[in-house]
C-alpha positions as CSV (number, residue, x, y, z in Angstrom):
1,X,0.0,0.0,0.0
2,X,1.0,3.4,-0.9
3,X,-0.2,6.6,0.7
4,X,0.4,10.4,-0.3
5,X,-0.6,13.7,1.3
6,X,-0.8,17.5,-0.2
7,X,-1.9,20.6,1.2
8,X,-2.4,24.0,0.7
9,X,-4.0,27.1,2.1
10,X,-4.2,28.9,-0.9
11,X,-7.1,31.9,-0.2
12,X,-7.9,30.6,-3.6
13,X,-10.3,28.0,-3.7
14,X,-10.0,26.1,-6.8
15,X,-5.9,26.8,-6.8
16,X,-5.9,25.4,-3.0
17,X,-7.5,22.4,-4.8
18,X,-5.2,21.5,-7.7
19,X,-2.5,22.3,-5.5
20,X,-2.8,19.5,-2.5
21,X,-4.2,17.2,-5.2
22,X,-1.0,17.2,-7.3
23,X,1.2,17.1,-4.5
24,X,-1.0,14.1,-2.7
25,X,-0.7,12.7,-6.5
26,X,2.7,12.9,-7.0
27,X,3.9,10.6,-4.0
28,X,2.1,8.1,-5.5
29,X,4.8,7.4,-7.8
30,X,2.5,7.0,-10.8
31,X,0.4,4.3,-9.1
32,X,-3.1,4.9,-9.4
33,X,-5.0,5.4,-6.2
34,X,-7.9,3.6,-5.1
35,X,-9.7,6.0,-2.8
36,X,-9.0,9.7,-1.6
37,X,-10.2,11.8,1.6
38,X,-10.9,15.4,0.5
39,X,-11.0,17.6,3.9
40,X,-11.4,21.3,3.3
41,X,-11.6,24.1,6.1
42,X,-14.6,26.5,6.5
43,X,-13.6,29.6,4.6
44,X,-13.8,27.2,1.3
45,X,-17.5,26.7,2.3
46,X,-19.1,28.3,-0.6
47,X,-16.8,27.2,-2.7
48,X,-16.8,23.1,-1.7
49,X,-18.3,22.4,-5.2
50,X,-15.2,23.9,-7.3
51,X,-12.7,22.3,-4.9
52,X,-14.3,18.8,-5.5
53,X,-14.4,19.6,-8.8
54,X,-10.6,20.4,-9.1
55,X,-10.0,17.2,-7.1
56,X,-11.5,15.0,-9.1
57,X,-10.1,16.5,-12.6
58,X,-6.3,15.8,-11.3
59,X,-7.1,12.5,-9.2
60,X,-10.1,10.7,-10.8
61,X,-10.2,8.4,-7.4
62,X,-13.0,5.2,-8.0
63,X,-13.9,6.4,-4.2
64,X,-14.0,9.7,-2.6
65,X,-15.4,10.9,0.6
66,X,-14.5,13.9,2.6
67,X,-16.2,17.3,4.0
68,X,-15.4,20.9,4.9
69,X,-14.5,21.2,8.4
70,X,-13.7,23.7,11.1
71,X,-10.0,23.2,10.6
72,X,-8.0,20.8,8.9
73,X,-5.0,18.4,9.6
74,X,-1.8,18.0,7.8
75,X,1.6,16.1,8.8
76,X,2.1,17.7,11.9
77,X,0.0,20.8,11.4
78,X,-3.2,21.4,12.8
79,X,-4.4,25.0,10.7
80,X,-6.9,25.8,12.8
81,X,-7.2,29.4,11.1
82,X,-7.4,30.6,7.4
83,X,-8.0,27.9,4.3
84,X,-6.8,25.0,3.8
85,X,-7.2,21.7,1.6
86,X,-5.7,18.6,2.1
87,X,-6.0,15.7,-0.1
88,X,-5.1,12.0,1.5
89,X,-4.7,9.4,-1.6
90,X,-4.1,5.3,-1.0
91,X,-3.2,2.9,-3.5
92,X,-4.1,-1.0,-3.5
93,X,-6.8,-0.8,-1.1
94,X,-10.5,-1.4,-2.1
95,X,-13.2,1.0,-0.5
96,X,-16.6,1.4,-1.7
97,X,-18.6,5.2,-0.7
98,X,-22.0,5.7,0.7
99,X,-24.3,8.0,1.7
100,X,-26.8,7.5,4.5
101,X,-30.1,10.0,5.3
102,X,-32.3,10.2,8.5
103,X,-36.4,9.9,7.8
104,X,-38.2,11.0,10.5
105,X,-41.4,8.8,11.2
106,X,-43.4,9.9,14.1
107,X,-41.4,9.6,17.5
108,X,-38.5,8.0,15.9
109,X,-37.2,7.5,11.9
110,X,-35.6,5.7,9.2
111,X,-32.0,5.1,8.3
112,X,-31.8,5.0,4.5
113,X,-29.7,4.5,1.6
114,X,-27.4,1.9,2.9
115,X,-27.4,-1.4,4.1
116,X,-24.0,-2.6,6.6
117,X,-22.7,-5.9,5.8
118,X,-23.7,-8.3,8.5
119,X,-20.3,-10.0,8.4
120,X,-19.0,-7.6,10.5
121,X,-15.6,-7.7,10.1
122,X,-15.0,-4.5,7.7
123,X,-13.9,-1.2,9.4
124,X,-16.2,2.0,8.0
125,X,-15.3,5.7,7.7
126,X,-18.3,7.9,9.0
127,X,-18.2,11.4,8.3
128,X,-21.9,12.6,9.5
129,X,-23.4,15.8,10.1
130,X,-24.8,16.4,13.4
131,X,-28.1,19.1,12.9
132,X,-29.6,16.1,9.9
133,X,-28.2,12.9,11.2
134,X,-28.8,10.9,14.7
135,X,-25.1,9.2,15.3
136,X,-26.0,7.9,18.1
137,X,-28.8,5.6,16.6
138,X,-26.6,4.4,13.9
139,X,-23.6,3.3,16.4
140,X,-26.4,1.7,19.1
141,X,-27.8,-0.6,16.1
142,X,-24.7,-1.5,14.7
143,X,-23.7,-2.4,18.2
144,X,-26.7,-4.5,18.8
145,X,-27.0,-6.0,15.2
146,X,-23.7,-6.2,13.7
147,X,-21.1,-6.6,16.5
148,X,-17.6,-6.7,15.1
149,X,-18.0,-3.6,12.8
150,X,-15.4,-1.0,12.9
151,X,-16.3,2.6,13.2
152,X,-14.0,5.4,13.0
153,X,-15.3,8.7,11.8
154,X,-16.2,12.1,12.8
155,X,-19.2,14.2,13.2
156,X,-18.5,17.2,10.4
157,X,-17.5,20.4,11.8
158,X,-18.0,23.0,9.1
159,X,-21.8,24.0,9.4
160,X,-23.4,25.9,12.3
161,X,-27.1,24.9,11.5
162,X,-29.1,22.2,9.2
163,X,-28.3,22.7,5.6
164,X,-24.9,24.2,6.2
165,X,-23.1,20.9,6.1
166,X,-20.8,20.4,2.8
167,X,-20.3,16.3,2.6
168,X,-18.4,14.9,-0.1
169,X,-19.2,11.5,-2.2
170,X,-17.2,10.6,-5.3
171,X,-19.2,13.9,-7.6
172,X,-21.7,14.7,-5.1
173,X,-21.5,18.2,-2.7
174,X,-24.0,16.7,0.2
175,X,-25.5,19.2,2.6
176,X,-27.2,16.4,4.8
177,X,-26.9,13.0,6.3
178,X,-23.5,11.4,6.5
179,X,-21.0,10.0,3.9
180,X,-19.0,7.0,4.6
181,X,-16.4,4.0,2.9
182,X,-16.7,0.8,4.1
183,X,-12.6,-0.8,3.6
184,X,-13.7,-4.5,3.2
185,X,-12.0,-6.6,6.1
186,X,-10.6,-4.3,7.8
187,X,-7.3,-5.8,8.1
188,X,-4.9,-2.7,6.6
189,X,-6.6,-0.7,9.2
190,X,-6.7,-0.1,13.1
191,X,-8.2,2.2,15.1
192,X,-6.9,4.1,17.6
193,X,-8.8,6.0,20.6
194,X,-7.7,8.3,22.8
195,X,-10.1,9.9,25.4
196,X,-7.8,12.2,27.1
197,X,-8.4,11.4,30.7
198,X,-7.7,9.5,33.8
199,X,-9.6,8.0,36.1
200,X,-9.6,9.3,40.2
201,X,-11.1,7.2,42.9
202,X,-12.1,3.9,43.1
203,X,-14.8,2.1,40.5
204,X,-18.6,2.3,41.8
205,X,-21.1,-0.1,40.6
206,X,-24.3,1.7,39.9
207,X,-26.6,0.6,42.8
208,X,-29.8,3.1,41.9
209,X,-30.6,4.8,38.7
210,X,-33.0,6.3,36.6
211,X,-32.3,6.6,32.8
212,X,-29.3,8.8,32.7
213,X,-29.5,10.2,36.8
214,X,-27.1,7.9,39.0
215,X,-29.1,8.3,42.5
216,X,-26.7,5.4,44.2
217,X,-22.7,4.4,43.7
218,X,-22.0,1.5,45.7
219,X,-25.3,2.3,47.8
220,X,-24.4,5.7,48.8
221,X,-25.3,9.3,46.7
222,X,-23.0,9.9,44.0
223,X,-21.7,13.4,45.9
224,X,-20.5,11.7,48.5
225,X,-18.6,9.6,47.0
226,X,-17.1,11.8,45.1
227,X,-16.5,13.9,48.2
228,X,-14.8,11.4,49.3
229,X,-12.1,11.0,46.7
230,X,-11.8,14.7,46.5
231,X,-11.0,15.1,50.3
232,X,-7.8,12.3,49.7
233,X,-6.7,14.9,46.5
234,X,-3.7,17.1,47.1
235,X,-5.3,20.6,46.0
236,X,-3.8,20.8,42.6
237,X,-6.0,17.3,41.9
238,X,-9.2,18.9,43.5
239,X,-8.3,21.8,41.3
240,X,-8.8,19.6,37.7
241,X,-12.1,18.3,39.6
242,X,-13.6,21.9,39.6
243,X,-12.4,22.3,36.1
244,X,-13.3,19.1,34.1
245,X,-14.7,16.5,36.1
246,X,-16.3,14.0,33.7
247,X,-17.8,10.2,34.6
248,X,-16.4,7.1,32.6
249,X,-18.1,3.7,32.2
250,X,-16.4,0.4,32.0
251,X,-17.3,-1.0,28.7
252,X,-16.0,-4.6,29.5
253,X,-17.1,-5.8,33.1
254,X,-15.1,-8.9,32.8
255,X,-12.0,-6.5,33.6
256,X,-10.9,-6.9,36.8
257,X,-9.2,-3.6,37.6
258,X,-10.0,-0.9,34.3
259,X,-7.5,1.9,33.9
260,X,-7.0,4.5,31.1
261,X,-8.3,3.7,28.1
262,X,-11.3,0.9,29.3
263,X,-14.1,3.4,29.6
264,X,-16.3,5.4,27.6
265,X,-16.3,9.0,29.2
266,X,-19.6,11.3,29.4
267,X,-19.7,14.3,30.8
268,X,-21.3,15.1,34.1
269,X,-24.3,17.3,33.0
270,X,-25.9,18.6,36.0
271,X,-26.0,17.2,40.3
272,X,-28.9,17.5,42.9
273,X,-27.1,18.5,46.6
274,X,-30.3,17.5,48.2
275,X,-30.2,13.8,47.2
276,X,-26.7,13.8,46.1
277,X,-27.3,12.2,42.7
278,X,-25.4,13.2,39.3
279,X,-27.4,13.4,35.7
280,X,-24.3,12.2,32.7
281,X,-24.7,12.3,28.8
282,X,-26.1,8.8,28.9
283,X,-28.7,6.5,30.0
284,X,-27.0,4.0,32.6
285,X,-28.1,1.1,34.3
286,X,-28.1,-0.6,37.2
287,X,-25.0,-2.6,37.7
288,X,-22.4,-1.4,35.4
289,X,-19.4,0.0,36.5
290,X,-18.2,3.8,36.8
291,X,-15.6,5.8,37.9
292,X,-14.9,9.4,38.1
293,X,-12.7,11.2,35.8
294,X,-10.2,14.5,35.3
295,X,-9.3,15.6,32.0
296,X,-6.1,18.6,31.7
297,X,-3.7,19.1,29.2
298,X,-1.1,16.4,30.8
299,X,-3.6,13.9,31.3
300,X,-4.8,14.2,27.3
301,X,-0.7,14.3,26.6
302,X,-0.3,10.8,28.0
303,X,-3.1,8.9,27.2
304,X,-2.6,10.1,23.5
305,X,0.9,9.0,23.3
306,X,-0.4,5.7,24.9
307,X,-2.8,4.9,22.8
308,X,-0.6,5.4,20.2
309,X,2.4,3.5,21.5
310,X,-0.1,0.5,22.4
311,X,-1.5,0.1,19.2
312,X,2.1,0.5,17.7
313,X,2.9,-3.1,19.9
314,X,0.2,-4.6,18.2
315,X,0.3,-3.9,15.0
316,X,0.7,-6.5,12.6
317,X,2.7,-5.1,9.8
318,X,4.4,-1.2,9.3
319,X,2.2,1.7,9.5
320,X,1.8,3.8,6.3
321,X,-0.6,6.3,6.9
322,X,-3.1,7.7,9.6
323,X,-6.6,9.6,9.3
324,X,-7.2,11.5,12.4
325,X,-10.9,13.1,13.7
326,X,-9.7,15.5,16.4
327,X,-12.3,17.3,19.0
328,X,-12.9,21.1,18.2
329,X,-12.1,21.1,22.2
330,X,-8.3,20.2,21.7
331,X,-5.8,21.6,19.7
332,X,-4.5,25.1,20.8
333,X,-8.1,25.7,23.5
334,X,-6.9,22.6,25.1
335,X,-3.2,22.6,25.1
336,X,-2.2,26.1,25.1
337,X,0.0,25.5,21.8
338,X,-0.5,24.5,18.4
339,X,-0.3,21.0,16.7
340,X,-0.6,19.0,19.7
341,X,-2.1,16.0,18.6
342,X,-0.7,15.9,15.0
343,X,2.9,16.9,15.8
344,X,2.4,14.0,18.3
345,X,1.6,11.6,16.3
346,X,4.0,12.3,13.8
347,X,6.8,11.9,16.1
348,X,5.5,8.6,17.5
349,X,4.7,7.1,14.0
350,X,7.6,8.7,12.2
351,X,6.3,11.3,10.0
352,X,4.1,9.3,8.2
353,X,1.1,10.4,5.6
354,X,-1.3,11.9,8.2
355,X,-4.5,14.3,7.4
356,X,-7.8,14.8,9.6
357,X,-10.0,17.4,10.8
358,X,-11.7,19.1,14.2
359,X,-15.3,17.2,14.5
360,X,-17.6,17.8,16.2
361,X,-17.6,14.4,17.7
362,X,-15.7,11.1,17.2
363,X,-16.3,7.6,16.4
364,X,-14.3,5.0,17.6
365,X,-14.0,2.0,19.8
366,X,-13.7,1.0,23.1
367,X,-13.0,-2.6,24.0
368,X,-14.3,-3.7,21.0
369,X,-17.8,-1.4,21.3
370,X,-18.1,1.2,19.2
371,X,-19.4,4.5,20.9
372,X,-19.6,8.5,19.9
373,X,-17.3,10.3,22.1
374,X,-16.5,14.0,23.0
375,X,-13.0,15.7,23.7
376,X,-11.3,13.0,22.0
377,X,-8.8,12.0,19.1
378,X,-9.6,8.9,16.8
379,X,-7.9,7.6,14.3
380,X,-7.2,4.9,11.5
381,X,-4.2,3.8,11.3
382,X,-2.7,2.1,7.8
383,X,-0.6,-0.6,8.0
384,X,0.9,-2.4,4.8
């Protein structure tokens, strides 16, 4: 497998365009690729049709997805401000594009235009907007009816209401819905996740709830425990609680002590003092297990280059190339700094062919379940 990268942020549409697909083109070597990622940043908005356009005269890739987004990824740069294009090209692997819409039908809707294999086994890009399409209902059905697919996407970044959304699909400029490539087997590809926090505490099974309010951790209110850890916190600690406390849940319960990396995190969205229970971005239920969480710049530092170096151990051949699906929460707002998490995983993968974009939201999975997460970095990672 062969993999090449251009970019440009050219103010100039269409010349942005031609420029990151010749460069992406030329380290191909001549070989013809089988499918391209197109990401473009917002100020190209209005112009998404003429940079597709351009693409596809230089590249003429059987498969194409991509969208505009917030800001873009490149090698190590993260060009959160001003245009950009970048234009991510592979050779020798097959990929076939699709685009999926949301029907609403009374109190809940209809997922059309696509059908998932129910082998399982292949890993699928999903690049979905969030005002026109429900990515949550998508990853809960694959879950439940075809365990084993791979998910790795991110929710597109570029619009700030419905119809603003620009989704690319081989020809087609998409305002709506979500566009996706399924990679058949999924063997030249692995995902990566990395959540950015750590966990505080002890784990709690969930002793009382009601849909996404914990009333009871371990039979006590949820404030108290966490009162509890916070009191055993040197202050610097209680200071990341007051800051960016969030709730993870153990996605395998067969694990006998989870750490870093084994939870799906949610963030804690309100607390009663009264009762002492805690509302969180999900429905939970009785018996699983949670445990509290902090998320700071240092934290998000080492779980990435974890994740990464993990993955690395188990790979089964050389990595060639990387797509990345950032949060809009990281990059300079997070870390203070520019090109955190691409200059990262450059240096920990050796430079090699890497775009992305901010989502919205990410796709990936945990312990094997897939699950739409916030403040995180996913990734594919190409391996020969």
């Amino acid at each position: 497998m062969r993999i090449g990268v251009g970019v440009s942020t050219a103010a100039d549409a269409r010349r942005a365009a031609v420029e990151a697909a010749t460069q992406a083109r030329d380290e191909l070597a001549g070989e013809r690729p089988s499918l391209a990622v197109l990401l473009a940043s917002r100020p190209h908005t209005d112009e998404a049709a003429a940079v597709l356009a351009a693409v596809q005269e230089i590249i003429e890739p059987p498969a194409l997805i991509g969208c505009v987004a917030q800001a873009v990824v490149a090698g190590r740069r993260e060009i959160e401000d001003g245009p950009a294009v970048a234009v991510w090209l592979a050779c020798g692997l097959p990929a076939e594009t699709f685009h999926l819409d949301f029907i609403r039908a009374g109190s809940g809707g209809l997922l059309t235009g696509y059908r998932f294999d129910s082998t399982g086994d292949d890993l699928h890009l999903l690049l979905p907007d969030p005002y026109t399409f429900p990515s949550h209902l998508l990853i809960e059905h694959l879950n439940a009816d075809r365990p084993g697919t791979i998910l790795v996407g991110g929710l597109v970044s570029g619009g700030r209401g419905p119809g603003d959304a620009r989704l690319f699909r081989d020809h087609e400029v998409l305002s709506s819905g979500l566009v996706g490539m399924r990679l058949p087997g999924g063997g030249h590809a692995v995902p990566i996740v990395s959540q950015g926090c750590r966990p505080i505490g002890h784990p709690y099974i969930v002793t009382r709830a009601d849909g996404a309010v914990i009333t009871e951790l371990g039979g006590r209110p949820p404030l108290l425990r966490l009162r509890e850890i916070v009191e055993g916190l040197p202050p610097g600690e209680q200071e990341l609680i007051s800051r960016g406390l969030q709730v993870g849940i153990v996605v395998d319960e067969h694990l006998a002590a989870p750490g870093q990396g084994d939870f799906v995190i949610r963030g804690l969205v309100g607390a009663d003092p009264a009762t002492g229970a805690i509302e969180i971005g999900q429905v939970i239920e009785v018996g699983a297990t949670v445990q509290f969480q902090v998320r700071d710049p240092v934290s998000a530092d080492k779980d990435l280059r974890l994740a990464v170096e993990r993955a690395l151990a188990e790979l089964p051949a050389r990595p060639v190339g990387a797509l990345l699906f950032t949060c809009n929460g990281r990059g300079r707002r997070m870390f203070g700094v520019s090109d955190h998490d691409a200059s990262t995983i450059s240096e920990l993968l050796g430079g090699i062919p890497l775009v992305g974009f901010f989502a919205a939201g990410e796709i990936g999975p945990i312990a094997g379940r897939n699950a739409l997460h916030g403040f995180t970095a996913s990734m594919a990672l190409f391996v020969e």
